[in-house]
C-alpha positions, 0 to 999 in steps of 0.5 A, a space after each residue: 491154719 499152719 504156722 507161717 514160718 518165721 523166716 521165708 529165704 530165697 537164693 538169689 541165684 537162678 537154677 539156669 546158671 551155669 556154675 562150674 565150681 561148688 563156691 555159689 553154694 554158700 553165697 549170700 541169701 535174701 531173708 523175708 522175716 515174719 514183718 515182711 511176709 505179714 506185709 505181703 499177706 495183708 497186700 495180697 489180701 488187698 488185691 483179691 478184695 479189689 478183684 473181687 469189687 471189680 468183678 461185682 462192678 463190671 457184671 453190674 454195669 453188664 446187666 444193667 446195660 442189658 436190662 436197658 437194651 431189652 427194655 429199648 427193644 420193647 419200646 421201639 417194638 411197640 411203636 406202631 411207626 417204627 416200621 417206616 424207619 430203618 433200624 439198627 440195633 445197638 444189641 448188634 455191637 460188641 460193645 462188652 467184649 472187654 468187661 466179659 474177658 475182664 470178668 474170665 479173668 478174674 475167674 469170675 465164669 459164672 458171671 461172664 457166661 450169664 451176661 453173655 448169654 444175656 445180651 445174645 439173646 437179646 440179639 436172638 430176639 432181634 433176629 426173630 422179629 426182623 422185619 419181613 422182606 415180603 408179606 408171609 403170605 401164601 408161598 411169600 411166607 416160604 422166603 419169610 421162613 427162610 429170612 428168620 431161620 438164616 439170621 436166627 441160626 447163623 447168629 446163634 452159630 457166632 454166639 456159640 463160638 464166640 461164647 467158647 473163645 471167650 473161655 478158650 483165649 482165657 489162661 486159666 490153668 492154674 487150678 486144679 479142680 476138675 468138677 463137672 458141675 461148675 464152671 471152674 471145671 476143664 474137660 473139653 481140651 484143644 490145641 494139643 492139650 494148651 487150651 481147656 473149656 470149663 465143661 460146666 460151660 459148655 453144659 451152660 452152652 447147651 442148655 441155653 441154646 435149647 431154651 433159645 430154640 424153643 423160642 424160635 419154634 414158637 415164633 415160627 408156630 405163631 400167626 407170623 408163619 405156620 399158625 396163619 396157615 390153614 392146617 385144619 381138618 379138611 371140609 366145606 364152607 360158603 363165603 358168598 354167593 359169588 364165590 359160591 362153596 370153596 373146598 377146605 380141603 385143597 385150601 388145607 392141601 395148598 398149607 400143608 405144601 408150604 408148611 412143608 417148605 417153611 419147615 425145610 427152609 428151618 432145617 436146611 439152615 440149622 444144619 448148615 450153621 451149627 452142624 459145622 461148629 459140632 452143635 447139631 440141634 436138628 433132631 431137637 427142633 424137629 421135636 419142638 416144631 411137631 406140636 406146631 403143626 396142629 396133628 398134620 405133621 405126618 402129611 408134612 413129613 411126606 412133603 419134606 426133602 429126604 435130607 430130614 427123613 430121619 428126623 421127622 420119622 416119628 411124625 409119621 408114627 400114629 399115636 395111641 389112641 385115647 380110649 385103648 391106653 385109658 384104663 376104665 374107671 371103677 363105675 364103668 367097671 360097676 356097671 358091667 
């Protein structure tokens, strides 16, 4: 450490004065002496300790409010008479808008970008298990289809822009660190060079909108939607001697039809929200939703709007098959 200096002095007048004459140069100046700065260090050592338990306070009340929600969600999930009343959640409301921009504040990113990222999800969740407006089943699971992805993408949307004006309305250009990997670092500019986002944040952004997208691609395969349809190989079965034999294949035909729809719906309404807010995360989930469709996913692509023609294009490339990539082992080698 360098030696503080035993006397601090400061002038008295401001630069923007107008003097006419050289007679304000020798005007009397305010002296701090060693005692006085030893005081204003011990203060502003005070102060950084009560910033410091004050962030610690707020992302703990933060995370445990969210523990909390998340277990409630869990809870009125489970009741099975849940169902016959109206339910609003409490993840809805923006109830921590004032502890997260305390904690942007009080430079404590990491903290605020983790507990935003966790009540929205819970929000995200919320979204994925709404209620449905009619039973997904046959072309009803179409409208079902496109009651999640418009609730679930919209709201990802907000989240995304409320997580970047969280860090954007934050007056944090005091520090010059410029690190990519922390959220301490600035290397989205806006506004003319006036508002900076921490680019470690919009990585955190990124990342976390990935990890949320492939949550919904697996409620989207599950049995709520495409896993109740029949997408498997075509063939014959007997149910009863009145029905007589149903063809599997005009079965498998009428699924692949709606699986087509359901998945439109998807991409029409990622596209529409977050394409606009320069976030398109289409092409990802087209490559989350491919294992989804059970090896029927080039009859799928056929079947879609020429909008997503693009994105689906590597259903339709057959992959190698198994026996011509796999080298043979040493015994069948042997044997020859």
């Amino acid at each position: 450490e360098q030696p503080t200096p035993h006397v601090v002095t400061t002038p008295t007048q401001l630069g923007s004065r107008n003097t006419g004459t050289n007679s304000n140069t020798h005007d009397t100046q305010k002296k701090l002496h060693k005692k006085q700065q030893a005081l204003l260090q011990r203060t502003n050592i005070q102060l950084d300790a009560l910033m410091d338990r004050m962030s610690k306070r707020l992302a703990e009340n933060l995370r445990r409010k969210n523990e909390a929600l998340k277990a409630s969600a869990k809870r009125e999930r489970a009741d099975p008479l849940s169902n016959l009343a109206p339910l609003v959640s409490p993840v809805c409301l923006n109830d921590d808008a004032v502890a997260l921009h305390l904690l942007v504040k009080l430079g404590r990113y990491q903290e605020a970008a983790t507990a935003y990222a966790a009540r929205r999800s819970l929000l995200l969740s919320e979204c994925l298990h709404e209620r449905p407006i009619s039973s997904p089943v046959g072309m009803d699971a179409v409208i079902y289809a496109a009651q999640i992805s418009s609730s679930f993408f919209s709201s990802l949307a907000i989240a995304v822009e409320g997580f970047l004006d969280l860090f954007i309305d934050s007056n944090t250009d005091n520090s010059g660190n410029d690190d990519d990997t922390s959220l301490n670092s600035r290397s989205l500019t806006l506004g003319g060079g006036e508002k900076r986002i921490p680019s470690g944040a919009l990585s955190a952004i990124v990342l976390w909108c990935d990890s949320e997208l492939a949550k919904f691609t697996n409620v989207f395969g599950s049995s709520r939607l495409l896993g109740s349809l029949s997408l498997c190989p075509p063939g014959m079965r007997r149910e009863s001697k009145e029905s007589g034999k149903v063809s599997l294949a005009k079965e498998r035909e009428h699924s692949i039809e709606v699986a087509a729809k359901c998945v439109n719906q998807a991409f029409a309404f990622a596209s529409e929200n977050l394409d606009s807010i320069g976030l398109p995360l289409t092409p990802k989930l087209a490559e989350n939703m491919r294992p989804k469709l059970k090896g029927c996913e080039s009859e799928v692509a056929a079947l879609m709007d020429m909008r997503w023609k693009a994105h689906a294009f590597e259903w339709t490339i057959e992959l190698p098959s198994r026996s011509s990539t796999t080298p043979r082992s040493l015994a069948d080698n042997r044997r020859v």
